[in-house]
C-alpha positions as CSV (number, residue, x, y, z in Angstrom):
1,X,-3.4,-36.5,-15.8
2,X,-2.4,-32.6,-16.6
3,X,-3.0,-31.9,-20.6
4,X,0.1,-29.2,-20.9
5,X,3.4,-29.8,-20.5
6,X,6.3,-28.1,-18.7
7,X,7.8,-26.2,-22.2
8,X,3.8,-25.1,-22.4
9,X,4.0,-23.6,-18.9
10,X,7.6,-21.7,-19.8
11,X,6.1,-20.7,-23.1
12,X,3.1,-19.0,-20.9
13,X,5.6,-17.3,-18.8
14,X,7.7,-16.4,-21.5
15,X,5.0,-14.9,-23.8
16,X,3.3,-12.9,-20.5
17,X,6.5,-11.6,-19.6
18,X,7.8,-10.1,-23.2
19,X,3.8,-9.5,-24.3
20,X,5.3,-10.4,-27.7
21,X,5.3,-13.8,-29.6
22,X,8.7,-12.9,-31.2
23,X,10.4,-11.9,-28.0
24,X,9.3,-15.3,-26.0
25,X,10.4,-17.1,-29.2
26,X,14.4,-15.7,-28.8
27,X,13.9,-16.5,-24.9
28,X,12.4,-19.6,-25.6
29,X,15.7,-20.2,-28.7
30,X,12.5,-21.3,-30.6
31,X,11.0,-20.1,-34.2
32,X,8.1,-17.6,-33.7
33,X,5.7,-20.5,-35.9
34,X,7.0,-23.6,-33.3
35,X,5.9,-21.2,-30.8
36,X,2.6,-20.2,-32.2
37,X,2.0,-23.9,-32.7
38,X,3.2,-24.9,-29.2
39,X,0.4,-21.7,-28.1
40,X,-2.2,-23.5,-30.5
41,X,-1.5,-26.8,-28.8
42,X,-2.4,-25.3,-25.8
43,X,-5.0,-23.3,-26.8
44,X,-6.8,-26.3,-28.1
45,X,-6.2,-28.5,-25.6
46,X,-7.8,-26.5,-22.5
47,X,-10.5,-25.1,-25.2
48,X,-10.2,-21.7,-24.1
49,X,-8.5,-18.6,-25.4
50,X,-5.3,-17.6,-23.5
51,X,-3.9,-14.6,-25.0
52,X,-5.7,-11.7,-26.8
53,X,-3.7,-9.2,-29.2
54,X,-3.7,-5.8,-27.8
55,X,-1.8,-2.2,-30.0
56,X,1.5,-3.1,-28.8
57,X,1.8,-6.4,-26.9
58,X,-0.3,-9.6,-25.9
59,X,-2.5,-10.0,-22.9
60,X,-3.7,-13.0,-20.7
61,X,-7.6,-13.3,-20.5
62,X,-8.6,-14.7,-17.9
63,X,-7.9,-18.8,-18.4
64,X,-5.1,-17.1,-19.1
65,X,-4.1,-15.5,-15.7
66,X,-5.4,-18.6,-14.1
67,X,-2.7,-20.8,-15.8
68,X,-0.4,-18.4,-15.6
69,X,-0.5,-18.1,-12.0
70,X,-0.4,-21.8,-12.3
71,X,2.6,-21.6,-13.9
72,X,4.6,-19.7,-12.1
73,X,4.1,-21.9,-9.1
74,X,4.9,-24.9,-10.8
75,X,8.0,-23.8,-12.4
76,X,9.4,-22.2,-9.0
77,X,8.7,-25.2,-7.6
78,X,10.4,-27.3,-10.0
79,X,13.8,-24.7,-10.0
80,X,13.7,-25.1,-6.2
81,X,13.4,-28.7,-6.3
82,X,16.0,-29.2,-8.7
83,X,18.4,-26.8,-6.5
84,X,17.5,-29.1,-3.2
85,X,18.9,-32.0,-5.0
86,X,21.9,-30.3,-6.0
87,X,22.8,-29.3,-2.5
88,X,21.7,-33.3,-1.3
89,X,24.2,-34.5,-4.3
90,X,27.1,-32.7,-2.3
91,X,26.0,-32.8,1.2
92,X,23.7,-30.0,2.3
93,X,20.2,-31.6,3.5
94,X,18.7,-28.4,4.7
95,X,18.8,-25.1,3.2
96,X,17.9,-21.8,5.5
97,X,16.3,-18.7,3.4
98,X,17.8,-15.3,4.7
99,X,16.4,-12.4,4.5
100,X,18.6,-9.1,5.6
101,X,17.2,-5.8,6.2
102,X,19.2,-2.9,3.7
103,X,21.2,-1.8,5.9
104,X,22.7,-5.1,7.2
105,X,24.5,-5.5,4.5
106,X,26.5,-8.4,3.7
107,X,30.3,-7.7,4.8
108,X,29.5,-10.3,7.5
109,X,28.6,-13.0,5.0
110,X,31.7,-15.0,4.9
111,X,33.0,-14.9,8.4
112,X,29.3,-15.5,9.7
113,X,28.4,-18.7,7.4
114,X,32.5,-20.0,8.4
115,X,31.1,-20.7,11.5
116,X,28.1,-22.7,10.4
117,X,30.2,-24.7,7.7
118,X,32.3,-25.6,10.3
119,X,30.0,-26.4,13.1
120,X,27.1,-27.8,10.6
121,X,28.1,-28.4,7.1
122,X,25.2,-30.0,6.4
123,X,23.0,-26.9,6.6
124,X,23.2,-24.8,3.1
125,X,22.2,-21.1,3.4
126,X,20.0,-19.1,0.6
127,X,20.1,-15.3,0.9
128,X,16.7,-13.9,-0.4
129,X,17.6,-10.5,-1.8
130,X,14.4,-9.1,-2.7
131,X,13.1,-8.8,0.9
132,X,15.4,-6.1,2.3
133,X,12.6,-3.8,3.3
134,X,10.5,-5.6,4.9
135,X,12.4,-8.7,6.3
136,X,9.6,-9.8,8.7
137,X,6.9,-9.5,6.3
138,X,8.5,-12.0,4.4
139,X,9.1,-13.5,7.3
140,X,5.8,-14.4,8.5
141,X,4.4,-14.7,5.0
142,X,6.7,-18.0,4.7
143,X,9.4,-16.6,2.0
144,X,12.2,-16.8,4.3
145,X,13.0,-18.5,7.1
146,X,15.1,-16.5,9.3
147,X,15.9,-12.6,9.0
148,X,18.6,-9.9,10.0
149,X,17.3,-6.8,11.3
150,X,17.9,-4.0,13.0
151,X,16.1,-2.1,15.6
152,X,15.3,-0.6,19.5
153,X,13.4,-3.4,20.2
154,X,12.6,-6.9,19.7
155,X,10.1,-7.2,17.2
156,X,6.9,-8.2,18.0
157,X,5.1,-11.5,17.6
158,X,7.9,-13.3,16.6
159,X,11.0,-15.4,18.2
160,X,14.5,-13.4,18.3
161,X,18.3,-14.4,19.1
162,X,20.1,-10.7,20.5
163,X,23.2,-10.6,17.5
164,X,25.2,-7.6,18.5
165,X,24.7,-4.2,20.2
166,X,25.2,-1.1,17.3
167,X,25.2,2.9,17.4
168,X,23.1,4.7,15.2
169,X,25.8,7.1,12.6
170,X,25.7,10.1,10.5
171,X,27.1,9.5,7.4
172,X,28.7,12.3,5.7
173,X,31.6,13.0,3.3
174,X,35.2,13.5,4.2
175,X,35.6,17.0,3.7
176,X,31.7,17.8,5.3
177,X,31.9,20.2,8.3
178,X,29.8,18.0,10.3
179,X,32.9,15.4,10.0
180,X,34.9,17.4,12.1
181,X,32.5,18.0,14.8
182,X,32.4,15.4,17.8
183,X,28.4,14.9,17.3
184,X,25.4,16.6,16.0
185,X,21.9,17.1,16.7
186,X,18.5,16.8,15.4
187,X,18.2,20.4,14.2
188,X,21.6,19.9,12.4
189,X,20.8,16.8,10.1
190,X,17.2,17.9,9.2
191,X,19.3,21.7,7.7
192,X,21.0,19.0,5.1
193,X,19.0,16.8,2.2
194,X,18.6,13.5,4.0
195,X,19.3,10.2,2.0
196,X,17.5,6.8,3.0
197,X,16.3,3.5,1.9
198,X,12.8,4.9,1.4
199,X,10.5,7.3,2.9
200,X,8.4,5.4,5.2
201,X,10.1,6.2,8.8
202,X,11.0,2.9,10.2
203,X,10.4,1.4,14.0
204,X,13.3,2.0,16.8
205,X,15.3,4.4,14.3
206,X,16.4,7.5,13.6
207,X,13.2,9.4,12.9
208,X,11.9,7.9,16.4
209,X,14.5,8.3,18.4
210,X,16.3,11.7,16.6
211,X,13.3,13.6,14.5
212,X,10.7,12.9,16.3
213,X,11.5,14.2,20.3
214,X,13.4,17.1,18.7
215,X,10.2,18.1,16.6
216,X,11.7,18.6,13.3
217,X,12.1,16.4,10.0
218,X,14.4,16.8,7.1
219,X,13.2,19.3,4.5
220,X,14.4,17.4,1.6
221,X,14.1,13.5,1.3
222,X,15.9,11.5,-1.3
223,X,15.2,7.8,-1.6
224,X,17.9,5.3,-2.2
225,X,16.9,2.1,-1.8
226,X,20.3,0.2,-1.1
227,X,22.8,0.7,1.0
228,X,25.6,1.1,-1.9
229,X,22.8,4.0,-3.4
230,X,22.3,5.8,-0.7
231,X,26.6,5.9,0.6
232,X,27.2,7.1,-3.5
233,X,25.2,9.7,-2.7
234,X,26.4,10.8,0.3
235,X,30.3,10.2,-1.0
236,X,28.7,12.9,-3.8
237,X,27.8,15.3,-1.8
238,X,24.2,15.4,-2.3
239,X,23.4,15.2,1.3
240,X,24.2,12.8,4.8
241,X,22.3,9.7,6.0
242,X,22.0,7.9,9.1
243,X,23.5,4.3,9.3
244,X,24.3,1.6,11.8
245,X,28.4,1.6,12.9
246,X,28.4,-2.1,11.9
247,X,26.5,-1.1,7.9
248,X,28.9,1.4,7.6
249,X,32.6,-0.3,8.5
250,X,33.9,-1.1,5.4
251,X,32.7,1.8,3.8
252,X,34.5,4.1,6.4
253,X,37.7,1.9,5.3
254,X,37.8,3.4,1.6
255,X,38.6,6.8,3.2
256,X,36.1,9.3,1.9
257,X,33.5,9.2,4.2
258,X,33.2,9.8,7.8
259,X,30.9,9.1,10.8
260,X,29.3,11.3,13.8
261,X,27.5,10.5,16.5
262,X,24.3,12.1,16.8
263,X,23.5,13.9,20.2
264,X,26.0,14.1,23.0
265,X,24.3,11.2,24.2
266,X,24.7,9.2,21.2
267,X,22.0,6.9,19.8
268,X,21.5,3.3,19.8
269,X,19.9,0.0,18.5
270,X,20.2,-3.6,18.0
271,X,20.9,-6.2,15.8
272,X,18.3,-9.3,16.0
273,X,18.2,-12.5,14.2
274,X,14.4,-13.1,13.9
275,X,12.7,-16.3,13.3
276,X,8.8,-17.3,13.4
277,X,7.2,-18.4,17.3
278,X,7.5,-22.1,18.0
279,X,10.5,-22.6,15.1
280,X,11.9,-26.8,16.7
281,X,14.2,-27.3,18.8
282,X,17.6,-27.9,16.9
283,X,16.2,-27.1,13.7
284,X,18.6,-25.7,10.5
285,X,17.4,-22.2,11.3
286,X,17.9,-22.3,14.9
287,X,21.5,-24.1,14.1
288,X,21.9,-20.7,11.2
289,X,21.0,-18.4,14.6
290,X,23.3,-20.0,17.0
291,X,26.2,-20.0,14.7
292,X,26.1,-16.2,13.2
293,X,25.8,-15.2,17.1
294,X,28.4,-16.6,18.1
295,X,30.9,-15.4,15.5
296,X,29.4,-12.0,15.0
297,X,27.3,-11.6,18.0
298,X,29.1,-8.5,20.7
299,X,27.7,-6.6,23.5
């Protein structure tokens, strides 16, 4: 039988996160002496020292991080749990985590999940929005279940349903004299300050298939991080970016930005729905693939 108790595990949570007794006690709605007592409880029950008083704020020893990890993992648990009978009290036995690279976006939301309440209303959907970076990573570490992400190529070492076919963009304001210009090349977008989601050049992109055979790179990176950042930006005039068409539709539709190709050629990539190697047969996530191809899905 556990010795704490679930408002001991918040108050651990609570007091790590503010580093300050009076902080977790407004979080909490408690008095800072119920909480100290509550701590005191706890304290004496494990026999063991969990926080120690630093200059400015509390700090877990090391029982301390041990139950706090604890913690954590319990009380995620619990909130998932408690959503998973919410969704069962109205119908939805299975829930699908989603995770979207940046620059899908989420335009596509509504019409895509139409399809799957229609065709399987029994399959709930959870978007995950703190894995937009690295979709797969999360992917294969277990924290979502299916991801949205764009590239030249398949990735690699995992299962993947062919969405839609998109055209690499540059992104540049209205009154930009690149927007009047019928495409650009390398050379021309590395002579302006470039705008992304973060430095780290990413697979089957721009900086692989523009930057990279032209030999040149932007002079002067800024780094975004969302897709809303990095068009505000570019709508300022602090520089141009390079997009997918399909990312940058309903921005275009506001009127104050425009799109180029880049080279006469014009550049390319592909929108994959990417789920782990041997996902069932028929399972929620397949059903979640299935249905956002066929209503977004175009050559």
């Amino acid at each position: 039988m556990t010795r704490l108790s679930i408002r001991q595990m918040q108050m651990m949570v609570a007091i790590a996160d503010t580093g300050s007794m009076s902080d977790a006690a407004v979080q909490l709605g408690l008095t800072q002496s119920a909480l100290s007592h509550r701590l005191k409880e706890a304290e004496r029950l494990l026999g063991v020292a969990l926080f120690t008083r630093g200059q400015r704020r509390l700090h877990t020893t090391s029982a301390g991080k041990r139950l706090l990890h604890a913690a954590r993992t319990v009380l995620g648990e619990l909130e998932r749990t408690e959503q998973d009978i919410q969704r069962l009290a109205v119908g939805i036995e299975e829930v699908v985590r989603l995770g979207v690279e940046a620059c899908g976006g989420y335009h596509w939301l509504p019409e895509g999940l139409s399809n799957l309440a229609e065709r399987h209303s029994q399959v709930g959907v959870k978007i995950v929005p703190d894995v937009s970076l690295e979709p797969c990573r999360a992917l294969r570490r277990g924290h979502v279940d299916l991801a949205l992400v764009a590239a030249s190529h398949p990735p690699v070492g995992y299962e993947t349903v062919l969405l839609r076919r998109d055209e690499l963009r540059l992104a540049t304001p209205h009154d930009h004299p690149f927007a009047q210009r019928d495409w650009v090349d390398a050379e021309d977008v590395a002579s302006e300050p470039y705008i992304a989601y973060h430095t780290t050049p990413e697979k089957g992109r721009e900086y692989e298939q523009l930057f990279s055979p032209a030999g040149v790179l932007p002079a002067k990176v800024i780094s975004a991080g969302v897709t809303d950042a990095v068009l505000s930006l570019v709508r300022g005039g602090l520089g141009v970016s390079i997009l997918p068409a399909w990312t940058l539709l309903p921005y275009l539709a506001q009127g104050d930005l425009s799109s180029v190709a880049l080279t006469d050629r014009g550049l390319y990539l592909n929108w994959y729905l990417v789920m782990r190697q041997g996902e069932a047969e028929g399972s929620a996530t397949r059903r979640l693939a299935h249905a956002l191809r066929d209503r977004l899905g175009r050559s």
